[in-house]
C-alpha positions in Angstrom: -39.9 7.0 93.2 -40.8 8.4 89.5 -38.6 11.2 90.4 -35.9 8.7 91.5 -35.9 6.5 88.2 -35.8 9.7 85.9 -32.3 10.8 87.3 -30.9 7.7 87.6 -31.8 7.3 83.4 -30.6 10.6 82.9 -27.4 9.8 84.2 -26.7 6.4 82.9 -24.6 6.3 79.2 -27.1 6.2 76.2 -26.7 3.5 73.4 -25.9 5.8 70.1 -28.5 5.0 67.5 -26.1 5.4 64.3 -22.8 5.6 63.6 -21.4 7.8 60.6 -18.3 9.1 59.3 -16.2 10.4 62.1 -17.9 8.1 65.1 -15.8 6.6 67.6 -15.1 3.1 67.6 -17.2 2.6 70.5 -20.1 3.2 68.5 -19.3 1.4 66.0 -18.8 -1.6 68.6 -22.2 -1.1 70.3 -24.4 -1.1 67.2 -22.6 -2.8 64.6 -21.4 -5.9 68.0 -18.0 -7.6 67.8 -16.1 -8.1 64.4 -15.8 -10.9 62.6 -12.1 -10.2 62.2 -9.9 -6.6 62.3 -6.9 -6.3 60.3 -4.4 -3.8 61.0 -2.5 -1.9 58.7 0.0 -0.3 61.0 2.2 1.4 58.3 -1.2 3.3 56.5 -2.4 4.1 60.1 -5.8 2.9 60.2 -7.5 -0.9 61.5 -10.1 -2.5 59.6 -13.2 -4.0 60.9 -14.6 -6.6 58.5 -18.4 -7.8 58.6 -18.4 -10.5 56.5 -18.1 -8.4 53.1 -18.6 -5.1 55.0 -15.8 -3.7 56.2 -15.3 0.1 58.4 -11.9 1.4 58.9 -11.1 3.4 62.2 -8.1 5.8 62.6 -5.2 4.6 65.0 -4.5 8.2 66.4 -8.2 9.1 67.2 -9.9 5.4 66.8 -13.0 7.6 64.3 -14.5 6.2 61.2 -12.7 7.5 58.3 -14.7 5.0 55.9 -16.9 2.1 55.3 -17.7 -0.4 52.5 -21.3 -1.8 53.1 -22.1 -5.3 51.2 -25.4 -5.2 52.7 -25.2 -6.5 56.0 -24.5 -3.6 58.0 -26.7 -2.4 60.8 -25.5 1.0 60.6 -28.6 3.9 60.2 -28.4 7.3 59.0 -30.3 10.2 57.0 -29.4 9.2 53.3 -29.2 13.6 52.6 -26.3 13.2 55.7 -24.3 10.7 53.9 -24.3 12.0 50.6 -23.7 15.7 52.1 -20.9 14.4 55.1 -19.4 11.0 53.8 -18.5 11.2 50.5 -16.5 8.5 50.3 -19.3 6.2 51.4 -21.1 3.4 48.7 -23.9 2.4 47.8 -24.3 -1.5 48.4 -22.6 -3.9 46.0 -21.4 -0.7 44.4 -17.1 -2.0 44.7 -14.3 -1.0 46.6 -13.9 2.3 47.9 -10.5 3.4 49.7 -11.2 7.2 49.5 -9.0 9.2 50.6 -7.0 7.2 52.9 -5.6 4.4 50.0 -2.7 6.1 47.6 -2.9 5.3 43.8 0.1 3.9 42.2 -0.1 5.2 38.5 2.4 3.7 35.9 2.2 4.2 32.1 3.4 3.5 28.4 2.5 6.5 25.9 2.4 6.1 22.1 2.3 9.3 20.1 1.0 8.9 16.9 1.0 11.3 13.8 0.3 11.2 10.1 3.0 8.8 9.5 6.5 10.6 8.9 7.6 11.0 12.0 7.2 14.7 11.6 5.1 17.4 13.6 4.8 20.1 10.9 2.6 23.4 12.0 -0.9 22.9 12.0 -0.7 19.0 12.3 -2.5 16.9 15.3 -0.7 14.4 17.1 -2.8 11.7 19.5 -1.3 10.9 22.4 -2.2 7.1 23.7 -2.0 6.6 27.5 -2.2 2.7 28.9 -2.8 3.9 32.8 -2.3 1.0 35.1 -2.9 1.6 39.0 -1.1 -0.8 41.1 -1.5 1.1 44.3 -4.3 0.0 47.0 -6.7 3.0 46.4 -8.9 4.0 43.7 -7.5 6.8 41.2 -9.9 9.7 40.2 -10.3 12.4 37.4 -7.3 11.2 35.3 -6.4 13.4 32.9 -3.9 13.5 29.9 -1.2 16.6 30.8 1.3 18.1 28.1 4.2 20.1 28.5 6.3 21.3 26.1 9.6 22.7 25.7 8.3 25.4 23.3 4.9 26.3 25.2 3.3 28.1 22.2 4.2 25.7 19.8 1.6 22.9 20.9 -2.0 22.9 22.9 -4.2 20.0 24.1 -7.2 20.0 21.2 -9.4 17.2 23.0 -8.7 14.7 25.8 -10.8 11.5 27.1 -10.8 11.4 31.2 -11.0 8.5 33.3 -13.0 9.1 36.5 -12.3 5.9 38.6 -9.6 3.6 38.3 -9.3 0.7 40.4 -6.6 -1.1 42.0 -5.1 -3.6 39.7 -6.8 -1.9 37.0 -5.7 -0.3 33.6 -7.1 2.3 31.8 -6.3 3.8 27.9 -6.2 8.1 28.0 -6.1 9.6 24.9 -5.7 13.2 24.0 -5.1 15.1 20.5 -2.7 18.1 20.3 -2.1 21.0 17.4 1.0 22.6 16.1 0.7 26.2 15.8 2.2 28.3 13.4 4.9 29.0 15.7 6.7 25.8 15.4 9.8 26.4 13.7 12.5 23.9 12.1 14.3 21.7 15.2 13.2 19.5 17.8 10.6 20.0 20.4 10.4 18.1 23.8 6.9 16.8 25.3 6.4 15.6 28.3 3.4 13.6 28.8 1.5 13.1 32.2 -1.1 12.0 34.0 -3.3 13.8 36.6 -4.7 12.7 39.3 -7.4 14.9 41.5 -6.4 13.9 45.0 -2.7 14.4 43.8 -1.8 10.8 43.0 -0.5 11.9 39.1 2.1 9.6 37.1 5.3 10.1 38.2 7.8 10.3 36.1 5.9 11.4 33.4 6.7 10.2 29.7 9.2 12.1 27.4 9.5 12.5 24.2 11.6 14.2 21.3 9.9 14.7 18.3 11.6 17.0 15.1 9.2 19.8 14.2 8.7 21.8 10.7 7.7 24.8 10.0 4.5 25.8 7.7 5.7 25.0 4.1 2.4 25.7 1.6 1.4 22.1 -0.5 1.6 22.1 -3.9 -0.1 19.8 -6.7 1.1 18.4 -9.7 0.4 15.7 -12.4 3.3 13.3 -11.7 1.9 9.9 -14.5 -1.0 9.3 -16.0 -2.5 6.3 -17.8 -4.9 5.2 -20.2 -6.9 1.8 -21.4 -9.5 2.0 -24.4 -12.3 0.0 -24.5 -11.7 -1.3 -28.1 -7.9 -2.6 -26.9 -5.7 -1.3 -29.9 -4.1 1.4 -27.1 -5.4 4.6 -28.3 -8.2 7.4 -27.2 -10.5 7.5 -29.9 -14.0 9.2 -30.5 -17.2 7.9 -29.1 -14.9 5.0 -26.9 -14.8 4.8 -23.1 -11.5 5.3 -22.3 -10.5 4.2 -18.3 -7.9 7.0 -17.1 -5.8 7.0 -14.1 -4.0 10.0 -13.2 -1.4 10.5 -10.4 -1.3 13.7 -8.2 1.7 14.5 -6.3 2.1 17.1 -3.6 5.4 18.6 -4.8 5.2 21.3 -1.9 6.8 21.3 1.2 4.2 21.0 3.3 1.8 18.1 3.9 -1.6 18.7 2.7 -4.2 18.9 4.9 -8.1 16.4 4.4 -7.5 16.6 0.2 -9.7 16.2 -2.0 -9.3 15.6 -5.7 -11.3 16.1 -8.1 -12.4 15.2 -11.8 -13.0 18.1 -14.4 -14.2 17.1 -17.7 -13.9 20.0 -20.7 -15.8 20.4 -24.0 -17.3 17.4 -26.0 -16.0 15.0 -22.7 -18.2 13.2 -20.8 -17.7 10.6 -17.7 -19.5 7.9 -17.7 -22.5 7.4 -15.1 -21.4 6.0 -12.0 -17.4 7.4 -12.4 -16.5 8.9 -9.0 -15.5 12.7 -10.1 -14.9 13.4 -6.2 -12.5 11.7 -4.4 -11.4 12.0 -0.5 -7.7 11.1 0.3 -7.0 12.5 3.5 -3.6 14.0 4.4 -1.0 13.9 1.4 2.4 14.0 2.9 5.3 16.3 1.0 6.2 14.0 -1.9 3.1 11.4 -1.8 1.3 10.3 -4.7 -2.8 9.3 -5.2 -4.1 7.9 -8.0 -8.0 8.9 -9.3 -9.6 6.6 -11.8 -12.6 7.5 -14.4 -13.9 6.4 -17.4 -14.8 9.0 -19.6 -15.4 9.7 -23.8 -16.0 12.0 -26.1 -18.3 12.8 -28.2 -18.0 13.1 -32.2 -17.4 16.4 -32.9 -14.4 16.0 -30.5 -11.2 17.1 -31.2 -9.4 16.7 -28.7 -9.5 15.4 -25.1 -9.5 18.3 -21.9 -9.4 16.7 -19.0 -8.3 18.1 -16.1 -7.7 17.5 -12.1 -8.7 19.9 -9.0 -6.9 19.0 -5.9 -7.4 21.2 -2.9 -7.1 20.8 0.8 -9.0 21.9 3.9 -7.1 25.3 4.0 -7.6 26.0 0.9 -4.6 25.1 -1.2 -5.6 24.5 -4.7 -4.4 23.3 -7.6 -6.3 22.7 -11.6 -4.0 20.5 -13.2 -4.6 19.8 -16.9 -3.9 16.0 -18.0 -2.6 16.9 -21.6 -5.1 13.6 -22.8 -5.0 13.5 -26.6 -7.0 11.3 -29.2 -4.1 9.4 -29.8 -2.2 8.2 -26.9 -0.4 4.7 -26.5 -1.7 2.7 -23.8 0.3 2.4 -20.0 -1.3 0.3 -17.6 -0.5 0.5 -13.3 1.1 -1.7 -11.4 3.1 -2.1 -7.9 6.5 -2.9 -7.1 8.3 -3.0 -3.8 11.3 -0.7 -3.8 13.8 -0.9 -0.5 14.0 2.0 1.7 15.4 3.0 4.8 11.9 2.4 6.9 12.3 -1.4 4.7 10.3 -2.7 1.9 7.6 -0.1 0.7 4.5 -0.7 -1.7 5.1 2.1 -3.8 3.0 2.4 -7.4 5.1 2.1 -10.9 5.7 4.8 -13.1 2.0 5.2 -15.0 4.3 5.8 -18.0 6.9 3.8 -18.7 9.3 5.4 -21.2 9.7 2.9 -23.7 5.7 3.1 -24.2 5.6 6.3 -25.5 7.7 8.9 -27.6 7.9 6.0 -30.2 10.2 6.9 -33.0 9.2 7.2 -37.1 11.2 4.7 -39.2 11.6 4.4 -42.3 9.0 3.2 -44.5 9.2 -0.6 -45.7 7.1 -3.5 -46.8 6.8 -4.4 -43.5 3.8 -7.3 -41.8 4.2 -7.9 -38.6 2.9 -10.8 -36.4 2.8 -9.9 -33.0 1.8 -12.1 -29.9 1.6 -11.8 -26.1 -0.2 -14.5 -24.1 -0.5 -13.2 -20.7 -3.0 -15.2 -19.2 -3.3 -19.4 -19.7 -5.8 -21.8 -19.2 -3.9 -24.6 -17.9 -0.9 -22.6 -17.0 0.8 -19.8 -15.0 0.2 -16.1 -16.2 3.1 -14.6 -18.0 3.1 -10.8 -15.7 3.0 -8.1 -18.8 3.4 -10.1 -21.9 -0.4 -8.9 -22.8 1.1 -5.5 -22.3 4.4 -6.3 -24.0 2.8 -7.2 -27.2 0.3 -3.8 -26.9 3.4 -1.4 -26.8 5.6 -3.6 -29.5 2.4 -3.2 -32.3 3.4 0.9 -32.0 6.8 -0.3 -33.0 5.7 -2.0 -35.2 3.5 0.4 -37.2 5.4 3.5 -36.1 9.1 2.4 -36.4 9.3 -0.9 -38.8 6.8 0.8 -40.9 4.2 -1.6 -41.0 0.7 -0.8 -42.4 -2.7 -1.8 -40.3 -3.5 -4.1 -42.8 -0.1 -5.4 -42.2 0.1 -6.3 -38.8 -1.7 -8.9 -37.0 -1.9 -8.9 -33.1 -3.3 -11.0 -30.9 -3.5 -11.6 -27.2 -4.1 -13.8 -24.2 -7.2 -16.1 -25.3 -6.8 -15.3 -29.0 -3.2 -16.8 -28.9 -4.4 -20.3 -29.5 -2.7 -23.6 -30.8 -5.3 -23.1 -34.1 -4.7 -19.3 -34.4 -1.1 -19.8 -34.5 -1.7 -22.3 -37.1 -3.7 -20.5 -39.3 -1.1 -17.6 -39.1 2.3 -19.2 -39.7 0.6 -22.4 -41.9 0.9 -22.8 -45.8 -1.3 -20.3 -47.3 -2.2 -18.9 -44.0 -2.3 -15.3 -43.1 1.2 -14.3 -43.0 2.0 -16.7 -46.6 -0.9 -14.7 -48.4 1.1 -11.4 -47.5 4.1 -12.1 -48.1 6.9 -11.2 -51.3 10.1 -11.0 -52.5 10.5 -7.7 -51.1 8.9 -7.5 -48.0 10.2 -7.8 -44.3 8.5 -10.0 -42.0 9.0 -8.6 -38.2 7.8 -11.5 -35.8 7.1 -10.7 -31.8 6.3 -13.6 -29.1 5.7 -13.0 -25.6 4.4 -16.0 -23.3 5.3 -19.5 -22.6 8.6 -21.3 -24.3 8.1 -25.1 -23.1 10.6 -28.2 -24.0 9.7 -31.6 -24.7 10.9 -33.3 -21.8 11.8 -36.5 -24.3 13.3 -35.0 -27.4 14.3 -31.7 -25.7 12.7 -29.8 -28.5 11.5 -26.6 -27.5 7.9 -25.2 -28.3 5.9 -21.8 -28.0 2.8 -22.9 -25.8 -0.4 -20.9 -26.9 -3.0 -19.6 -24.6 -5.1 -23.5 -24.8 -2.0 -25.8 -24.5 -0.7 -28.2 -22.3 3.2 -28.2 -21.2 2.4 -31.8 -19.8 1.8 -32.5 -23.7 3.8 -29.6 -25.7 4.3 -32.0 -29.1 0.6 -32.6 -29.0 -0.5 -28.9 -27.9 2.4 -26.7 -28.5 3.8 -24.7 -31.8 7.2 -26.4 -32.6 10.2 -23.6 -33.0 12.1 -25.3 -35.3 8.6 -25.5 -37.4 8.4 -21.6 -37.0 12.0 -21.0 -38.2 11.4 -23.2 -41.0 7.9 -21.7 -42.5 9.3 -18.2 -42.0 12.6 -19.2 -44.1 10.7 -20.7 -46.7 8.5 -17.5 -47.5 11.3 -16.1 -49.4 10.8 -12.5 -47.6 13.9 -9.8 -48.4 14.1 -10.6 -44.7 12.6 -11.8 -41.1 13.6 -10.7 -37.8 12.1 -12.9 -34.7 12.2 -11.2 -31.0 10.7 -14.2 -29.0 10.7 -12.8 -25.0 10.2 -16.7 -23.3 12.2 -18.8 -22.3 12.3 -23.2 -22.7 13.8 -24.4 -19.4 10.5 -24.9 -18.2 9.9 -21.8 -16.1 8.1 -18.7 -15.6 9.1 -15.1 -15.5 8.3 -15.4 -12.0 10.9 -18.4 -11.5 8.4 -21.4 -10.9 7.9 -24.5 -12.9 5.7 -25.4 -15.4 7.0 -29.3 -14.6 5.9 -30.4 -11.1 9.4 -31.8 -9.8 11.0 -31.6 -13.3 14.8 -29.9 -13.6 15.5 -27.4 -16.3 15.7 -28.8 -19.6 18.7 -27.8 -21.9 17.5 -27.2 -25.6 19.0 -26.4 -28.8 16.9 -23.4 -30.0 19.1 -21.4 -32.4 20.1 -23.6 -35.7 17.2 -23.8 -37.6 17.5 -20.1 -37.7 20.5 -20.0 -39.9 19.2 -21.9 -42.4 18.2 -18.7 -44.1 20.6 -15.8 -45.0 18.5 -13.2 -43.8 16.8 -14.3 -40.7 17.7 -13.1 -37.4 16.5 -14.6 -34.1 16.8 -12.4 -31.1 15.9 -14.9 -27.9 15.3 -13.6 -23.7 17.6 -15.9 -22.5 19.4 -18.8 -22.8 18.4 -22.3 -23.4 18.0 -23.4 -19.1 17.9 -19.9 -18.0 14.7 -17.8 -17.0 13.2 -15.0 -19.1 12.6 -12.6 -15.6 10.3 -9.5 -15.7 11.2 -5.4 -14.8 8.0 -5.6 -12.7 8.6 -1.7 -12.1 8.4 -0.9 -15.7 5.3 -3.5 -16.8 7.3 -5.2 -19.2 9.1 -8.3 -19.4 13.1 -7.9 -18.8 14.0 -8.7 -23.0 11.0 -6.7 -24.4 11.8 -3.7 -21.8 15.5 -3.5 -22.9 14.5 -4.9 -27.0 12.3 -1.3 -26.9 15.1 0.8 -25.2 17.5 -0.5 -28.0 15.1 0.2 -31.2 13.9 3.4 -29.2 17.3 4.4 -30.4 19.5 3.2 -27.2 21.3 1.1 -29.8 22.2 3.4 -32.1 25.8 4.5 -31.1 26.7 5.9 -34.3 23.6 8.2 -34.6 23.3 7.4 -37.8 19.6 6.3 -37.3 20.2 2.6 -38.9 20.5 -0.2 -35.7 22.0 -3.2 -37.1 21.4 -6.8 -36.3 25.1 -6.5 -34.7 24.7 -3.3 -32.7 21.2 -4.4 -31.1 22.4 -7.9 -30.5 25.8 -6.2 -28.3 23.0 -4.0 -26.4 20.7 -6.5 -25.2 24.1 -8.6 -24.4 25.4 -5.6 -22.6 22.1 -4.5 -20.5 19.7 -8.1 -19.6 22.4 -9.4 -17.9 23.1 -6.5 -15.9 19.5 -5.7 -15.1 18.8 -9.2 -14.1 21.4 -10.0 -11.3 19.4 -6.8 -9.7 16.9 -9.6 -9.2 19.3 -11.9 -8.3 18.6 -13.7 -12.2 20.9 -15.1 -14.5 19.7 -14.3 -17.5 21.5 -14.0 -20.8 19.9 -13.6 -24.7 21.7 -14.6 -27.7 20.8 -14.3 -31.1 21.1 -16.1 -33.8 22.2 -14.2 -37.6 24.1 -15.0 -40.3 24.4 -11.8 -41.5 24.6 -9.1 -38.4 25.5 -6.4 -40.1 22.0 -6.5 -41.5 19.5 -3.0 -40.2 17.1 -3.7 -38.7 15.2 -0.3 -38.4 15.9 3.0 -39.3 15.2 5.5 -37.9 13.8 9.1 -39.5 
């Protein structure tokens, strides 16, 4: 009977213990019982057995387990070493989705190349490549990788590339890689195509392409384009023992674009920077025809004599240039600024000219008995800032001394906070500064830069000083007509007025000074002929704006007033510029250069006598 009930269990089926990658679907079945559902997926070939969140997938043609996803609740058993060595595609629990090999990826994608900005790939530049990978097919997508081809295949190579080793349905993914130019690249265009791979052969398809124009090596070169200067005592000149702030302007004039520059400061003998000036500055790539700026402070001691100062720029290959700023001890003072200039890209911020021309190369005149008043108010306590009239009034005191011939005791400037109601009573007022100067044969040169402001109930215009009100400008305000008639009754051999504002009530930027109010029309010009031999040279007419040439630093009149007495005017080359000649200049060129800024703008002047000279020039 033992013998009887061994062979009959030898020959009855056994219940498998485990199923594993590969077991039939009978297995599966006797361990695992009945499914809670199957789905079958007739065009992929394969059923799916779902467990609640488990799920194993069987073959159609040979019913065999070609993979499982376990979410915990499977009572499949096996040797752990087994799985990991027979089913790769097998997860841990909770671990996500895995398809393996039996799902395809679906890979689509949008590539960005980006470069140093020009649009250019010059020889020994990097380009990054930007992948956005999104997989819209069923199965997971592995080992993606960046792929480059080009149409030149020694002109570019893959530097460095981020992979992606799982992406998952639905899911997307950003690749990036970074590619050099060789040497080899030559002048033309270059074709990439840009890929990605996939390791079980699921890659991006199409690929990306692109045309790019290439460049061939063209050496960078450094030179000292503008440079710029402010003194620490104001009066717009490097002087001994002063700190003097210094911006200087590098250009790469070369072909090439310059590779991590650096730019550095190099002070000679008897110049020191001051502690804390950055001598060493970083600016990355410098495109063929792009500018940096380095700023230092820096002085001298007192057995100066001059100023060396010069620049080092170099870049990461070892291009280098030592330029020499050409800094004296007597330079007039330029400040920077931005304008917007309109390209073919659009509107770029590009820096102004460091050096604006009228600022410097300022011409000898003539000696006379010459004072000079000269005022700019740029900045105002209870109204807008005038842009440059600070800067106006700097460059006009070299004309001044220089060209009208006007002694340094002679000449009076003030600025900004100094051009208050009191100071400009104290210097036009009986027996005031100006009065006590003043004879029979000297010429008085007046220079205003600011705020012009009409009474909005007489129409009378006034000059508004730094601390005045233009909801009050009788109360708080310098009256015009008061002006014209204290400079006629000094009895000078003559008096010449250049007053850059104008009295409609607006700004050189166009707003209002009036909430709501319209321009105001005022009579500005008669007082003036009350004298023989005064001449009043106004920015614009009575409801018209005075504007600004933002990219020279100057307001529109003074810019064009200094152009003419630079010698502009002089169309005889005699050296003498009449009242006549520099009133039919400034006629001839504000008018023009404001409908550039879409301004009307129109100065007059006011002179009995305009055959008059005004300067003369040496």
């Amino acid at each position: 009977m033992r013998v009887l009930a061994l062979l009959v269990a030898l020959t009855l089926p056994q219940s498998p213990r485990e199923w594993t990658l590969g077991s039939p679907a009978t297995d599966v079945a006797a361990i695992e019982g009945p499914p809670d559902f199957i789905e079958r997926l007739s065009s992929l070939r394969y059923e799916s057995w779902h467990y609640g969140k488990s799920w194993i997938r069987l073959s159609f043609s040979e019913r065999r387990v070609v993979s499982w996803y376990d979410a915990g609740n499977l009572k499949m058993r096996r040797d752990p070493a087994d799985a990991s060595a027979n089913v790769p595609s097998a997860r841990a629990p909770h671990a996500g989705r895995d398809l393996g090999a039996v799902l395809p990826a679906a890979l689509s994608a949008g590539a960005e190349l980006a470069d140093d900005g020009d649009g250019i790939l010059e020889a020994d530049e990097r380009l990054t490549i930007t992948m956005a990978v999104r997989n819209a097919g069923p199965g997971v997508a592995r080992g993606l990788r960046v792929t480059v081809a080009s149409s030149l295949p020694s002109a570019v190579s893959i530097v460095t590339a981020s992979p992606v080793e799982a992406l998952g349905p639905g899911k997307t993914a950003t690749l990036t890689a970074v590619i050099a130019a060789s040497h080899r690249i030559t002048d033309g265009k270059l074709t990439l195509t840009v890929g990605v791979s996939e390791a079980s052969g699921f890659d991006l398809d199409p690929p990306v392409t692109f045309g790019i124009v290439t460049r061939a090596f063209h050496a960078p070169h450094f030179a000292l384009t503008d440079i710029a200067v402010a003194d620490q005592s104001g009066n717009g000149r490097i002087e001994p023992r002063e700190i003097t702030d210094i911006t200087a302007r590098v250009r790469n004039t070369g072909g090439g674009t310059a590779r991590d520059v650096r730019i550095s400061v190099l002070p000679g003998t008897d110049v020191f920077l001051t502690p804390g000036t950055n001598a060493d500055l970083a600016v990355g790539n410098l495109r063929s025809g792009s500018t940096r700026d380095i700023h230092f402070s820096a002085f001298t001691n007192s057995r100066a004599t001059g100023f060396p100062v010069s620049v080092i720029a170099h870049d990461a290959r070892g291009f280098t240039d030592t330029i020499p700023l050409g800094l004296t001890l007597d330079r007039p003072l330029s400040q920077n600024r931005e304008h917007t200039v309109r390209g073919s890209e659009g509107d770029v911020r590009e820096a102004a000219p460091l050096i604006i021309d009228v600022d410097t190369g300022v011409p000898r005149g003539v000696s006379h008995n010459t004072i000079a008043v000269v005022l700019g108010a740029e900045r105002y306590q209870r109204a807008p800032a005038v842009p440059f009239a600070r800067h106006d009034a700097l460059v006009f005191r070299e004309y001044a001394t220089q060209l009208f011939g006007a002694d340094s005791d002679n000449v009076i400037v003030r600025t900004d906070d100094d051009v208050t109601g009191g100071e400009l009573r104290k210097i036009f007022g009986d027996g005031g500064w100006l009065a006590r100067r003043v004879s029979s044969g000297s010429d008085v040169v007046v220079y205003f830069a600011g705020h012009g402001i009409p009474d909005l109930a007489t129409h009378a215009p006034y000059l508004l000083p730094n601390d005045g009100d233009p909801s009050y400008p009788a109360q708080t305000g310098y009256a015009l007509n008061e002006l014209y008639e204290r400079l006629a009754a000094l009895g000078a051999r003559s008096v010449t007025v250049f007053i850059d504002a104008c009295f409609s009530g607006g700004t050189r930027d166009g707003a209002s000074l009036f909430r709501g109010a319209r321009d105001v029309v005022v009579s500005v010009e008669h007082p003036a002929l009350r004298s023989p031999t005064m001449a009043v040279f106004t920015a614009s007419a009575a409801n018209e704006l005075a504007s600004s040439a933002a990219d020279r630093g100057h307001g529109l009149f003074t810019y064009w007033l200094l152009r003419a007495l630079k010698g502009d005017a002089d169309a005889t080359r005699t050296g003498a510029i009449t009242v006549g000649a520099l009133s039919r200049f400034l006629a001839e060129h504000v008018p023009r250069d404001a409908l550039r800024q879409e301004r009307v703008q129109h100065p007059f002047t006011v002179a009995r006598d305009t055959s008059r000279v005004v300067v003369t020039r040496r």
